[in-house]
N, C-alpha and C positions, 0 to 999 in steps of 0.2 A: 826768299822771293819765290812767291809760286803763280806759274799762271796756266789757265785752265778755260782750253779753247770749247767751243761747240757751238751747234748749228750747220755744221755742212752735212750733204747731202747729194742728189739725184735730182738736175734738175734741166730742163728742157731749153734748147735755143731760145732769149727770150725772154725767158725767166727770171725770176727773182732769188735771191736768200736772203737772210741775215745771221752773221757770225757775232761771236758773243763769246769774248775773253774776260772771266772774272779772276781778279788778282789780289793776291794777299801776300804778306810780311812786308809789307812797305808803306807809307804815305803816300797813296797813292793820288791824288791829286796834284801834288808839287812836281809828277813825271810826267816827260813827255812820252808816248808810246807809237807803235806803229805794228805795222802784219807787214809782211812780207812773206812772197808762196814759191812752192816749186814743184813744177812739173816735171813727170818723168824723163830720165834722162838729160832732166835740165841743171843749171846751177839757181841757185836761190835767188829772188830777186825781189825788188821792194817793191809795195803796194801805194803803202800809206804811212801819213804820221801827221797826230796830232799834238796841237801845245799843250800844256797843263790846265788853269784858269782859262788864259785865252778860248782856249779851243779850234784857234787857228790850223790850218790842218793843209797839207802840200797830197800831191797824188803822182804817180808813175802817170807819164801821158799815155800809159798804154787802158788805163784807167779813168781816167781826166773823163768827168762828165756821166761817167755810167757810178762808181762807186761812192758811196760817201761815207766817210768815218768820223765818228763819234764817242762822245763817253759820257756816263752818267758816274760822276765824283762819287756823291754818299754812296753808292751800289758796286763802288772800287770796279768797274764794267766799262771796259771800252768796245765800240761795234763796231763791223763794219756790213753797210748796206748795198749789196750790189746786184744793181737792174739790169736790163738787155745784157743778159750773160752770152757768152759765145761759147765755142769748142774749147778754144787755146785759152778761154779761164780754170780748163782743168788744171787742178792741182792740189795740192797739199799744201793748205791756208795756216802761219802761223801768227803767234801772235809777242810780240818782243818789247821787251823794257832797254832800251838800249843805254840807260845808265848805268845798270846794272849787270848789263850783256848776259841776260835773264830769257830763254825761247821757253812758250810752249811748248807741248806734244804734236800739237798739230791737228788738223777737223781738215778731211778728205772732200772738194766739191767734185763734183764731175757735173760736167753740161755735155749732153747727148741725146738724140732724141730716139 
């Protein structure tokens, strides 16, 4: 299982990004996935996760309404899109198979203006 975070970046109170986990040695369609970030001097903590087919998908309410996570099946590519960014979304965004208890490396956001 390998998974292979990118898209984070430098971006302004307010702002936008989109992260982009593409994953290989699995059927990836039949897994549910999710990101979970951590901020300095933080413990790690969960974002999101989506279902397989469904595409049903839960959020951290600290989250709830600004991020939204997604996957494109054939592209084995799950996203996630997150608007009106703040300071305390700094962090170190990863990206998890949690059947496989499988992390990313990690894609670094910071929001600061």
């Amino acid at each position: 299982v390998q998974l292979v975070e990118s898209g984070g970046g430098l971006v302004q109170p307010g702002g936008s990004l989109r992260l982009s986990c593409a994953a290989s040695g699995f059927t990836f369609s039949r897994y549910v996935m999710s990101w979970y970030r951590q901020a300095p001097g933080k413990e790690r903590e969960y974002v999101a996760t989506i279902r397989s087919a469904g595409g049903s998908a839960n959020y951290a309410d600290s989250v709830k309404g600004r991020f939204t996570i997604s996957r494109d099946n054939p592209k084995n590519t799950v996203y996630l899109q997150m608007n009106s960014l703040k300071p305390e979304d700094t962090a170190v965004y990863y990206c998890y198979a949690p059947f496989f208890d499988s992390w990313g490396q990690g894609t670094q956001v910071t929001v600061s203006s």
